[in-house]
C-alpha positions in Angstrom: 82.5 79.8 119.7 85.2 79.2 117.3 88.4 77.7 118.5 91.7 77.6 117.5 95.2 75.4 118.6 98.5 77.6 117.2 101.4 75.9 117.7 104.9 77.9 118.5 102.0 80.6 119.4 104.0 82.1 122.1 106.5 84.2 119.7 107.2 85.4 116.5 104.5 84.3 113.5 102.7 81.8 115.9 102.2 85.0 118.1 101.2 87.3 115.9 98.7 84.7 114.3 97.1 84.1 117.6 97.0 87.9 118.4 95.4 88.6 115.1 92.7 85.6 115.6 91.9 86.7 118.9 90.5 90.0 117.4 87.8 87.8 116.0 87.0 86.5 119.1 88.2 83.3 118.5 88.6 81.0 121.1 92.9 80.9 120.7 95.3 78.1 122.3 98.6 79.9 121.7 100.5 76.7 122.1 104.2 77.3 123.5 107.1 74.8 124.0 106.0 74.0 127.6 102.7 72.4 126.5 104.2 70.7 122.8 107.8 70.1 121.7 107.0 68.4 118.5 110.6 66.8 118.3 109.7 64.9 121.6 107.0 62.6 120.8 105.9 61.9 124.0 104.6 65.4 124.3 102.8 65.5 121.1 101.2 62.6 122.3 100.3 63.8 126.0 99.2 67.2 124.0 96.8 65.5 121.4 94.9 63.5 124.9 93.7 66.9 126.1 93.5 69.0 122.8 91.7 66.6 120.4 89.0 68.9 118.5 89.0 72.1 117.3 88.1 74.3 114.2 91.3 76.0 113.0 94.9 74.5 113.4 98.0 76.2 112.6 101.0 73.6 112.6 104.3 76.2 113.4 107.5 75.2 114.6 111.0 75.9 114.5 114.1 74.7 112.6 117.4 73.8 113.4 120.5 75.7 113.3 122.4 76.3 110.2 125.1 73.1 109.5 127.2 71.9 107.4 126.1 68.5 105.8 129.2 66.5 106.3 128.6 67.4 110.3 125.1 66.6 110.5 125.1 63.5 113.5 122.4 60.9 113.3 120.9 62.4 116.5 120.0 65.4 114.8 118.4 63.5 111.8 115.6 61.7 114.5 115.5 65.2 116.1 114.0 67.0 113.4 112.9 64.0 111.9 110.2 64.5 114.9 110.2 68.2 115.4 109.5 68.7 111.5 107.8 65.9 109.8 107.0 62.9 112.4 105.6 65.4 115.2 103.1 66.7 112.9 101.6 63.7 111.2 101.0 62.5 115.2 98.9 65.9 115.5 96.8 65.4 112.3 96.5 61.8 113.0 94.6 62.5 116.3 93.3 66.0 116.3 90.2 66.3 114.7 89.4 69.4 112.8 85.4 70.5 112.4 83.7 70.4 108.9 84.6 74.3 107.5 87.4 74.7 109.4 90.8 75.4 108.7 94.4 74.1 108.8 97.5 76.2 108.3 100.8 75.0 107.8 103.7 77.4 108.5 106.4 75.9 106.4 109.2 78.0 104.8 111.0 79.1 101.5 113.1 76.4 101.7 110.6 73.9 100.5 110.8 75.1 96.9 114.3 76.9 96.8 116.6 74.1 99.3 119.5 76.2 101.4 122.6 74.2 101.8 123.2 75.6 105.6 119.7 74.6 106.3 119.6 71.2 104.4 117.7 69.5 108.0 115.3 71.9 107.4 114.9 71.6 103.5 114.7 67.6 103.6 111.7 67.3 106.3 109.9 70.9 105.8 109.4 69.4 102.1 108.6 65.7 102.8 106.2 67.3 105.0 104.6 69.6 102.9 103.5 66.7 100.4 101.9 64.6 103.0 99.7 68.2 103.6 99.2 68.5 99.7 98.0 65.0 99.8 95.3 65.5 102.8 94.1 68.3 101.9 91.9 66.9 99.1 90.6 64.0 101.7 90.1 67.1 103.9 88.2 69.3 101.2 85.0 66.6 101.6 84.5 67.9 104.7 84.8 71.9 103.6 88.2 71.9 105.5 90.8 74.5 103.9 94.7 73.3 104.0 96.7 76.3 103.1 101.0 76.0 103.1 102.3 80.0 104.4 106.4 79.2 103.0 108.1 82.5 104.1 110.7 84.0 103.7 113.1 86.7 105.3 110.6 87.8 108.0 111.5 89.7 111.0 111.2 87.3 114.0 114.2 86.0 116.5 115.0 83.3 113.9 116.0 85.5 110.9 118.0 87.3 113.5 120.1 84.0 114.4 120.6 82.9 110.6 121.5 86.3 109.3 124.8 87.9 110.4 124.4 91.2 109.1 120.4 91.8 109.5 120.8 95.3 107.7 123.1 94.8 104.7 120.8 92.0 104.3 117.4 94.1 103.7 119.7 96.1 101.0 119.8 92.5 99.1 115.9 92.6 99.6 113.4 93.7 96.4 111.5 95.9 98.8 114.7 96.6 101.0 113.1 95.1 104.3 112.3 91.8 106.3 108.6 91.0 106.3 106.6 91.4 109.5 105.4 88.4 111.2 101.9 90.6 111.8 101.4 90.7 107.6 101.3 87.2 108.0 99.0 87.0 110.8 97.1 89.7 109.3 96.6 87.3 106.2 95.5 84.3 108.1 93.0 86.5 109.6 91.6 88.0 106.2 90.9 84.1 105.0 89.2 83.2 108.1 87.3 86.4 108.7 86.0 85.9 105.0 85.2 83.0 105.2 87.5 82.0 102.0 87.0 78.4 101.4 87.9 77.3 98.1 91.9 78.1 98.3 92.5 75.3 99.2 95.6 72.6 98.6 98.1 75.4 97.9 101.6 76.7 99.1 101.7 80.5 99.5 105.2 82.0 99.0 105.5 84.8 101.3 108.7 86.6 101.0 108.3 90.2 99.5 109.1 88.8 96.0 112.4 87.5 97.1 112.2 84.4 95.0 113.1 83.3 91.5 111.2 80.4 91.5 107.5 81.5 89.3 105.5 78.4 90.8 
């Protein structure tokens, strides 16, 4: 059977991922915070022991709260330094993924359009995403897809804490609303279910054409 590890799998796009690949019968691991905090390195390396193998991997994680630049301590620079970036190379350093199979990354906007209140989240969401440009073409040898999900406003407990006014918001929004963490589950799903190989190496910008940005 095919398997899958999601991590953050427990709520919002991690969750509806996992719900959507379980309707394929895939063998899911809807990783939550009790079984990988990717900021504490430690448990990325106690999770990696026992989870070492599979054939889809969906790297998902949080970010940190909005803050000012001139406030940021050096305590939260190793924190997300971990969490975002560090945490992450760990897991593809030691999990192996099967030839055809599939890596996501669930990265965000910010990686092509940087947010001054999220700066934390900018700096290592980005340095990450070229390390993930780079593997993917050592991946593609072995028929392994690498795919970069960057959303944007999506509806999910996050967007909620960022956003003051969650409804005057969707007014600022080209199609009026958040997105719906299931689209992009439903998305993930469509690739794997057809078996759609050859996009591959790329950053998807999911955010109801919110953007201004054309690449």
């Amino acid at each position: 059977m095919t398997s899958a590890i999601i991590l953050g799998g427990s709520r919002g796009i991690g969750r509806a991922i996992s719900k959507s690949l379980k309707s394929l019968e895939i063998d899911v691991f809807a990783a939550s915070k009790k079984d990988i905090d990717t900021s504490d390195l430690f448990s990325v390396n106690e999770f990696v022991k026992n989870h070492n193998q599979t054939d889809i991997l969906v790297l998902n994680t949080g970010g940190p709260a909005p803050k000012p630049f001139a406030t940021i301590t050096e305590e939260d620079w190793k924190l997300y330094h971990n969490q975002l970036f560090l945490g992450f190379v760990t897991i593809l350093q030691n999990i192996k993924i099967n030839d055809g199979g599939y890596i996501f990354l669930i990265s965000s906007s910010v990686i092509k359009e940087p947010n001054s209140k999220l700066i934390i989240s900018s700096a290592y969401r980005a340095a990450f995403a070229e390390i993930f440009k780079v593997l993917s073409k050592d991946y593609a040898t072995n028929q392994i897809s690498c795919i970069n999900i960057a959303p944007g406003p999506i509806n999910t407990d996050r967007t909620q804490e960022l956003i003051e006014n969650v409804e005057e918001y969707k007014q600022s929004l080209p199609m009026k609303r958040l997105g719906e963490p299931d689209e992009i589950g439903n998305f993930v799903k469509s690739i794997i279910q057809n078996k759609i190989k050859y996009l591959s190496g790329v950053t998807i910008n999911f955010d109801g054409a919110n953007s201004n940005y054309i690449f």
